[in-house]
ZAVO-470617 format. One record per atom (N, C-alpha, C): x, y, z. Coordinates in steps of 0.001 Angstrom, whole numbers, padded with zeros to 6 digits, always signed. Each point is the difference from the previous one (the first is absolute). Example, Ala and Ser with C-alpha at 12.3 -4.5 7.8 and 13.67 -1.06 7.14 Angstrom:
BEGIN
+013190-005690+007800 -000890+001190+000000 +000900+001200+000000 -000350+001050-000720 +000820+001190+000060 -000770+001090+000730 
***
This chain:
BEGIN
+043699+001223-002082 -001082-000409-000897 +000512-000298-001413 +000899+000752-000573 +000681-000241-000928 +000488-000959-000511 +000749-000181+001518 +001226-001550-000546 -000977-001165+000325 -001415+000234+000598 -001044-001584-000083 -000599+000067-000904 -000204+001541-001229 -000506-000512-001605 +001192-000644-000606 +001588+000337+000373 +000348-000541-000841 +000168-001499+000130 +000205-000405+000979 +000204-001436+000257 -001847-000722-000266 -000864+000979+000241 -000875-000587-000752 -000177-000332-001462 +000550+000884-000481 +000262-000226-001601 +000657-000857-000354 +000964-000138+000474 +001152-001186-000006 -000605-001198+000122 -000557-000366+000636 -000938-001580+000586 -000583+000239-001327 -001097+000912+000051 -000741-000052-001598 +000494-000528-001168 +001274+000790-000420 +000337-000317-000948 +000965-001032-000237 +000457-000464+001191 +000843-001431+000441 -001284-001019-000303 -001111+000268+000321 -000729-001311-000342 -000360-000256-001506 -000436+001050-000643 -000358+000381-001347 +001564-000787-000970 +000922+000248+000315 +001322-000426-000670 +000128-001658+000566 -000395-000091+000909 +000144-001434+000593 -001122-000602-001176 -001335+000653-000077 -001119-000926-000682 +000788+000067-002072 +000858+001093-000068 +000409-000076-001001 +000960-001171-000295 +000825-000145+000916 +000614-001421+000578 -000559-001225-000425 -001261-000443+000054 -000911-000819+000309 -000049-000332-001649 -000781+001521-000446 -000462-000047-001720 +001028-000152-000701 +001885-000058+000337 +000506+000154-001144 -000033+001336-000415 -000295+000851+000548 -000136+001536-000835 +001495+000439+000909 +000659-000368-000899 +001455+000797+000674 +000253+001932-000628 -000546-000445-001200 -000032+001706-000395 -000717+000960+001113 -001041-000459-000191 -000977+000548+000854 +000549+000240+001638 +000964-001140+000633 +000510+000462+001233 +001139+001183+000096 +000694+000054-001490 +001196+000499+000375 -000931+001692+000032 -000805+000104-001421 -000377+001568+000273 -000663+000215+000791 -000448-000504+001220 -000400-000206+000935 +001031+000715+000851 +001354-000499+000379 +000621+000056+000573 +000284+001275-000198 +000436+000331-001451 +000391+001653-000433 -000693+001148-000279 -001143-000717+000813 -001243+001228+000605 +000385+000317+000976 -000210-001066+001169 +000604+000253+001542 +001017+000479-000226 +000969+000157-000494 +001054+000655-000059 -000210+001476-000693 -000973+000306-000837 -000231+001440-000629 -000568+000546+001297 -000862-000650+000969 -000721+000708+000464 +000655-000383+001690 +001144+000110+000168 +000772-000174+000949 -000945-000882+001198 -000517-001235-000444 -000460-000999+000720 +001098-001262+000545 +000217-000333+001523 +000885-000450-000028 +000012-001818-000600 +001141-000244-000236 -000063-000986-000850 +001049-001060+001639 -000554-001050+000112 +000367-001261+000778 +001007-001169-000408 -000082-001127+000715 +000375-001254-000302 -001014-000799-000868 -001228+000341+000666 -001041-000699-000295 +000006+000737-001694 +000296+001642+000061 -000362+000133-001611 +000660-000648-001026 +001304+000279+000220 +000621-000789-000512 +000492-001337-000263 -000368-000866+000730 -000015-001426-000031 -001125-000225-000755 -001007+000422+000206 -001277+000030-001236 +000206+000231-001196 +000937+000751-000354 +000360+000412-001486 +001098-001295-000342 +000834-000256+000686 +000618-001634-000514 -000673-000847-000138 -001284-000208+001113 -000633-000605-000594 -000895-000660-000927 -000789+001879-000612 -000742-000011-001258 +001182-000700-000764 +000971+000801-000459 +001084-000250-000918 +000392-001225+000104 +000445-000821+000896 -000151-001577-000119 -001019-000942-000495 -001276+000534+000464 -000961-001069-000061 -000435+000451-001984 +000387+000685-000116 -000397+000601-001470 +001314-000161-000821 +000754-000836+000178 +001412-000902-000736 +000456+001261-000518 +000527+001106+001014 +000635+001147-000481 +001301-000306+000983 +000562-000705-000346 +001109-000818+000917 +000903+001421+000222 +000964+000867-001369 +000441+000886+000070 -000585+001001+000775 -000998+000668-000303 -000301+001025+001294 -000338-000691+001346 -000605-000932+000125 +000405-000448+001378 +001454-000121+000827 +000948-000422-000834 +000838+000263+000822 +001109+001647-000033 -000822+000728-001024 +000203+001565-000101 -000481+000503+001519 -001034-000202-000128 -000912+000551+001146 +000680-000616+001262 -000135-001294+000062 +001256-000581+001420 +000964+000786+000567 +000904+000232-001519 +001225+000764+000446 -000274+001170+000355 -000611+001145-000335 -000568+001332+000387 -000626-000199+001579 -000378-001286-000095 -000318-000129+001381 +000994+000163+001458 +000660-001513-000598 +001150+000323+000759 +001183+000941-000051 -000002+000870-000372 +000980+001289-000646 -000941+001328+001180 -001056-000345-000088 -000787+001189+000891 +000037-000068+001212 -000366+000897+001104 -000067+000114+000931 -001114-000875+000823 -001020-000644-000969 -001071-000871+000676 +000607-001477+000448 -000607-000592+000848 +000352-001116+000682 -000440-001478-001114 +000658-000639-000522 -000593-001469-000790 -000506-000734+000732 -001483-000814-000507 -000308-000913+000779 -000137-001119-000669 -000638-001036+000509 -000063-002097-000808 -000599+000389-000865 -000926+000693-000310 -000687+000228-001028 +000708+000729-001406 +000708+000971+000208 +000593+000647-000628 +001386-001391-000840 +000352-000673+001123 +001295-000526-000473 -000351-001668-000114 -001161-000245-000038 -000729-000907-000714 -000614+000223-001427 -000331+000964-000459 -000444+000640-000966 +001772-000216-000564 +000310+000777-000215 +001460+000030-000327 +000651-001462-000300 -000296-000724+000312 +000807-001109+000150 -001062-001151-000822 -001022+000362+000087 -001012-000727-000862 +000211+000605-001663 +000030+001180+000101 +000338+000703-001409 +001504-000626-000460 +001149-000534+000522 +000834-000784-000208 +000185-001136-000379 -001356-000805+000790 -000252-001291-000862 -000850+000311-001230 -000738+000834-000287 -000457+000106-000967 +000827+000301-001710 +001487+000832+000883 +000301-000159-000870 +001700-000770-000426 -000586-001161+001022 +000969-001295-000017 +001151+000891+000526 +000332+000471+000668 +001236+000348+000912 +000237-000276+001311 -000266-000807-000074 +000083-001298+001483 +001598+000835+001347 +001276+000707-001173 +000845-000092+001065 -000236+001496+000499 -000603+000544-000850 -000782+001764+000374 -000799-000424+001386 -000810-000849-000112 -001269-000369+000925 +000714-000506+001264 +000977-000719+000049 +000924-000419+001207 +000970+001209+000430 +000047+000771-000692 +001307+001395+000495 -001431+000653+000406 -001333+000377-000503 -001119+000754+000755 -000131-000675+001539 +000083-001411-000015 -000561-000875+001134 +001118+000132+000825 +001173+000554-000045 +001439-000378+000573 -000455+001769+000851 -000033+000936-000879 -000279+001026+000563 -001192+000287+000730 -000686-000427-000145 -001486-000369+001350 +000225-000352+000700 +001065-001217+000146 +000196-000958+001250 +000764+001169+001053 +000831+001054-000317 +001127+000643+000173 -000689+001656+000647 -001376+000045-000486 -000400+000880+000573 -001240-000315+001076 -000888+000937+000450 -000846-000291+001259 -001291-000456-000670 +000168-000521-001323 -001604-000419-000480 -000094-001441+000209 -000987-000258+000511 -000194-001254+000411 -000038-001261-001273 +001093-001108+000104 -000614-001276-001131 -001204-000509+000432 -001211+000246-001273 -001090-000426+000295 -000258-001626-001275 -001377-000171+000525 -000050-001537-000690 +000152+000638-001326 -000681+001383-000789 +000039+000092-000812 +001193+000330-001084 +000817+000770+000926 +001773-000015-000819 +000441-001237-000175 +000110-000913+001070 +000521-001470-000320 -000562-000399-001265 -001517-000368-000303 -000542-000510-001015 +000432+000563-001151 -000486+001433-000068 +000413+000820-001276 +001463-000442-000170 +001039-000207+000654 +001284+000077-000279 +000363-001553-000788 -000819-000884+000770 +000104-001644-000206 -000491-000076-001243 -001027+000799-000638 -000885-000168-001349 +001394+000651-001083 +000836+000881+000450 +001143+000732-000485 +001046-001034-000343 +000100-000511+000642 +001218-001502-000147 -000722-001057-000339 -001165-000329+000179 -000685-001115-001387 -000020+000594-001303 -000217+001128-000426 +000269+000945-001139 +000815-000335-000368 +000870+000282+000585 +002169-000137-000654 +000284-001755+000265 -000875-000764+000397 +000439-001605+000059 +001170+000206+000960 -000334+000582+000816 +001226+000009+001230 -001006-000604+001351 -000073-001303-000118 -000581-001393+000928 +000457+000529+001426 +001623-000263-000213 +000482-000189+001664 +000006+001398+000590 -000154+001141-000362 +000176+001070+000490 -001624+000312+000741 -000956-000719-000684 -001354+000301+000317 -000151-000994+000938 +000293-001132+000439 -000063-001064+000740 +000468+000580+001464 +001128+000368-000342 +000986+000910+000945 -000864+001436+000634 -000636+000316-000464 -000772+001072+000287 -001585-000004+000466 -000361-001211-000680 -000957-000967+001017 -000080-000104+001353 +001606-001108-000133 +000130-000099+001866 +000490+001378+000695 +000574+000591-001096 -000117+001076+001528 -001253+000745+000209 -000968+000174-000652 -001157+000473+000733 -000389-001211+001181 +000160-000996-000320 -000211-001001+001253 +000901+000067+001393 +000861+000652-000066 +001460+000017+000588 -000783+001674+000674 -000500+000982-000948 -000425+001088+001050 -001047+000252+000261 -000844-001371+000152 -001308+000305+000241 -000843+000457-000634 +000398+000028-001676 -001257+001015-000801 -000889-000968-000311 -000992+000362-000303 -001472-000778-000147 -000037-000165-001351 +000161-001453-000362 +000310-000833-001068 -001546-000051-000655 -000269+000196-000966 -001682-000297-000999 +000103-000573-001178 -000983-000148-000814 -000313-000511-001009 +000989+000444-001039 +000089+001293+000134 +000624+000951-001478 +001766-000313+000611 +000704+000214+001010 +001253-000725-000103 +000628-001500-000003 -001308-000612+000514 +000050-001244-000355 +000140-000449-001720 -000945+000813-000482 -000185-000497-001758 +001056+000584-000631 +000986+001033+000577 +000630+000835-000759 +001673-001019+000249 -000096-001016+000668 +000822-000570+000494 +000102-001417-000575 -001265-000231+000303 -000297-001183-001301 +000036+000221-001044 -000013+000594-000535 -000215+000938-001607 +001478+000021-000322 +001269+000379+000758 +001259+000283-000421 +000570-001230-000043 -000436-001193+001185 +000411-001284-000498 -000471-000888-000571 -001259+000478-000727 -000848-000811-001225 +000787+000456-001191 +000754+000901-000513 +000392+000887-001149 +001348-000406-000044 +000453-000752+001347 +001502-000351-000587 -000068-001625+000375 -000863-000820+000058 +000101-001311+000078 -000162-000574+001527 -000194+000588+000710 +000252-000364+001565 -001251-000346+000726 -000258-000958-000819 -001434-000813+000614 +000348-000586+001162 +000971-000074+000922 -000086-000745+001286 +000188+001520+001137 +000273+001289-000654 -000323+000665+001091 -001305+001068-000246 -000774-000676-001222 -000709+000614+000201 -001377-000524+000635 +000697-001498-000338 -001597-000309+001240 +000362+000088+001463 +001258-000296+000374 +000248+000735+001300 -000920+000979+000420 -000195+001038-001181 -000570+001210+000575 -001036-000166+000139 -000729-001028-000819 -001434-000604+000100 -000240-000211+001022 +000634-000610+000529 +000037-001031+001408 -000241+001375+001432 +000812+000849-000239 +000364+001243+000810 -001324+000838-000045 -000553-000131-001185 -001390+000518-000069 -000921-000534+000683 -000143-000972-000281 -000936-001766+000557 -000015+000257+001583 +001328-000169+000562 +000048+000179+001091 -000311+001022+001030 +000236+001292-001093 -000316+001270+001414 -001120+000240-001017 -000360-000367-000285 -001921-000070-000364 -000033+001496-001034 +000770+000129-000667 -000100+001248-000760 -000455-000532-001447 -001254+000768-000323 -000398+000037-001078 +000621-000714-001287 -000341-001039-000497 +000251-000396-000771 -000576-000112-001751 +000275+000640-000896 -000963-000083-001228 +000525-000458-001265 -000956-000308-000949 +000332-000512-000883 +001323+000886-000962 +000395+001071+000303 +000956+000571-000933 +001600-000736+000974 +000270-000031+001237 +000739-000315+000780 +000206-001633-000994 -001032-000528+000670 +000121-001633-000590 +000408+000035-001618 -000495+000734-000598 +000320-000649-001307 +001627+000701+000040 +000297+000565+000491 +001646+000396-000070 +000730-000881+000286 -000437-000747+001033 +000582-001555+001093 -000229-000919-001206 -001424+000052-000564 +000309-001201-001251 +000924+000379-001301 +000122+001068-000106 +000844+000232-000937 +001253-000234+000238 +000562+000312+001332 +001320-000252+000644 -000037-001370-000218 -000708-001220+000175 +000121-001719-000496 +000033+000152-001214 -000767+000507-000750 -000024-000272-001364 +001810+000381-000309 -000004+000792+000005 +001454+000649-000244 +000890-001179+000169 +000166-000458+001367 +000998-000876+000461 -000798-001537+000160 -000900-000304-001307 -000021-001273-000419 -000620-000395+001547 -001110+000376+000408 -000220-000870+001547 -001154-000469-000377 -000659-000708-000670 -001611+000166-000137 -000660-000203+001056 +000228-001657+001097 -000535-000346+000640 -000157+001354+000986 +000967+000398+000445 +000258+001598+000922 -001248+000900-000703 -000353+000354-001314 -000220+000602-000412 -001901-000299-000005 -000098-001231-000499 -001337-000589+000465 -000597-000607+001360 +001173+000523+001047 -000747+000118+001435 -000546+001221+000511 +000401+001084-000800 -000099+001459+000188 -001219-000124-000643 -000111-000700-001173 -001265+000399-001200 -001344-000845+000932 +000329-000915+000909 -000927-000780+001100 -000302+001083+000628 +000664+000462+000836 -000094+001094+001083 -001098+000632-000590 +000166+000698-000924 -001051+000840-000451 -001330-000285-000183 -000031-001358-000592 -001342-000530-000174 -000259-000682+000972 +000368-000388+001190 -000358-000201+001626 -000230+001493+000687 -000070+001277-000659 -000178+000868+001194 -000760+001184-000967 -000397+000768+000583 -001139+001398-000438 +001446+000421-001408 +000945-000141-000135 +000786+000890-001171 -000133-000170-001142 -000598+000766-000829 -000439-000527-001284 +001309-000175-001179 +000192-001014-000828 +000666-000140-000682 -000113+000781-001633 +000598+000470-000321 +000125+000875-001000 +000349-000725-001324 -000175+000575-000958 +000591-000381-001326 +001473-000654-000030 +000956+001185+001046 +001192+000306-000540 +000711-001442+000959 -001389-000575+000925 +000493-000350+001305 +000160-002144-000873 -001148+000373-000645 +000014-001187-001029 +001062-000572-000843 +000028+001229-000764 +001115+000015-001084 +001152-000890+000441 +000422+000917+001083 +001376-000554+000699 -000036-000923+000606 -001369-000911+000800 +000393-001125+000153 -000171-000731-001112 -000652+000005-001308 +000190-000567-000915 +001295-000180-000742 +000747+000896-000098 +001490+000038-000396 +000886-000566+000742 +000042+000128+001240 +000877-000696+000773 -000667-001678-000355 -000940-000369-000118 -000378-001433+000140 +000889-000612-001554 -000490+001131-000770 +000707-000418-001450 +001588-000050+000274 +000702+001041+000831 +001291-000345+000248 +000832-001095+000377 -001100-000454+000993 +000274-001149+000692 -000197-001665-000718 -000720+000444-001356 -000907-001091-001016 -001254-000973+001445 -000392+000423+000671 -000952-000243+000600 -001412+000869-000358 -000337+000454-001108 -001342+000519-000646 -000197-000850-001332 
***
């Protein structure tokens, strides 16, 4: 009866630290944590991956990856969550080759690459303007079957909009287009920015068509840039 209050407690207070997760209240998860621990409640994967995660999502990049390491240093098992958190707190704080030695050591243990490590990691190397490494890490989620979406798609376009590579980033357009994955106006205006960048207008005002042929609403930012590219081109 004992050990089902405590694992009841545990769920309890695993969810309570998870919703702290949610709010950004990373303070609030850790003394959380160093309750269950005053009051010899056992502490999980799940607890602890929750506490990287408050601490990430609340740009406490340093204790997130404090808490990581205590993680992996302990006797509890790491999971995607835990070492997604971790690796997101890396791009946050632009350490792109931290975030690939986290992703190198995931691959290496029994936690599964999910869509969401790929992305987080790809948003890590558009950070650092490292194009081909995220391109490269693209296809291999295609290469192992991970389920490609909106958010690694944009995080992919995004790294080759930032270094000039308007011909692979409508590729990715195209890759979107084709396996019917969500397409939105923050994606596109990255693709137009990638023309603008590399002087494409016409490229750049077929994308700006697209939009106004289909439900995606065009934005301020989505304007701007085809306006600039047209001026680049002296066609405005």
């Amino acid at each position: 009866m004992l050990q089902d209050k405590v694992k009841s407690d545990t769920v309890s207070v695993n969810a309570t630290i998870s919703a702290c997760a949610k709010g950004h209240e990373w303070v609030a998860a850790l003394q959380l944590v160093s309750l269950m621990r005053q009051r010899t409640i056992e502490t999980n994967s799940v607890t602890l991956s929750a506490v990287v995660s408050a601490c990430e999502k609340a740009g406490e990049w340093k204790q997130a990856l404090h808490h990581f390491s205590a993680l992996v240093h302990s006797q509890v098992e790491s999971n995607a969550i835990a070492f997604s958190a971790a690796i997101s707190a890396c791009r946050s704080a632009g350490l792109w080759e931290w975030a690939m030695l986290l992703f190198d050591v995931m691959s290496q243990s029994n936690v599964k690459l999910d869509t969401l490590a790929f992305s987080v990691l790809i948003g890590a190397c558009e950070k650092g303007h490292m194009w081909e490494v995220a391109l490269q890490l693209f296809r291999a989620m295609v290469q192992r079957s991970v389920e490609v979406n909106t958010i690694s798609c944009g995080a992919a376009i995004s790294a080759c909009e930032k270094s000039g590579k308007w011909d692979k980033a409508l590729q990715l357009v195209n890759v979107m287009v084709l396996n019917k994955i969500w397409l939105d106006t923050i994606r596109l205006n990255s693709a137009i920015s990638a023309c603008e960048k590399g002087g494409k207008c016409q490229k750049a005002l077929q994308l700006f068509s697209v939009m106004a042929q289909s439900t995606i609403e065009a934005s301020t930012i989505t304007c701007s840039a085809a306006i600039s590219v047209c001026e680049k081109g002296g066609e405005w």
